[in-house]
Residue, then its C-alpha position, 0 to 999 in steps of 0.5 A: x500500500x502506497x501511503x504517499x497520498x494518503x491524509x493522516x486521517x485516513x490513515x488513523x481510519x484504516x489502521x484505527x479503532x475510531x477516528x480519535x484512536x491516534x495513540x495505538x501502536x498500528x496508527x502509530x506504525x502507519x503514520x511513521x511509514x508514511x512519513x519514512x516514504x515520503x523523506x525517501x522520496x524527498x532525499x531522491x531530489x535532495x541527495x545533501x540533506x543530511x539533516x534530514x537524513x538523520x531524522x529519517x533515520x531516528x524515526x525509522x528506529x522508532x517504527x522498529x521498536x513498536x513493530x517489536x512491541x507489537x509483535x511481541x504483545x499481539x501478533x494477529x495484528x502485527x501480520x495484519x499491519x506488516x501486510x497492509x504496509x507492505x513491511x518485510x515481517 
């Protein structure tokens, strides 16, 4: 699933319990491979940007480490989440 065109409210729709549900780990996850795709996108054009290169870099960490929490505390939906984000799992 490509999230680059995709509103952050319909992306805490999809991956949510409500649409108030920003807080859980799958919303979480999303929105951060959402923004991982578009600084990739970004340093396409912009090879220099080693500023923001590290922050890419920092919130790549961040979705390993709620990946690892999610699979580790509820597995059903860290291979649903895995699947729809198109994540090797």
């Amino acid at each position: 699933m490509s999230l680059e065109k995709v509103t952050k409210s319909e992306i805490i729709k999809k991956f949510g319990k409500d649409e108030n549900d920003t807080g859980s780990t799958s919303v979480q996850i999303a929105l951060l491979t959402a923004r991982i795709q578009y600084l990739t996108n970004h340093f396409k054009e912009h090879k220099k940007d080693f500023h923001s290169r590290r922050g890419l870099l920092k919130i790549v960490g961040r979705r390993r480490k709620l990946l690892k929490y999610l699979r580790n505390n509820n597995f059903e939906e860290y291979k649903k989440v895995i699947k729809e984000l198109g994540l090797k799992g």
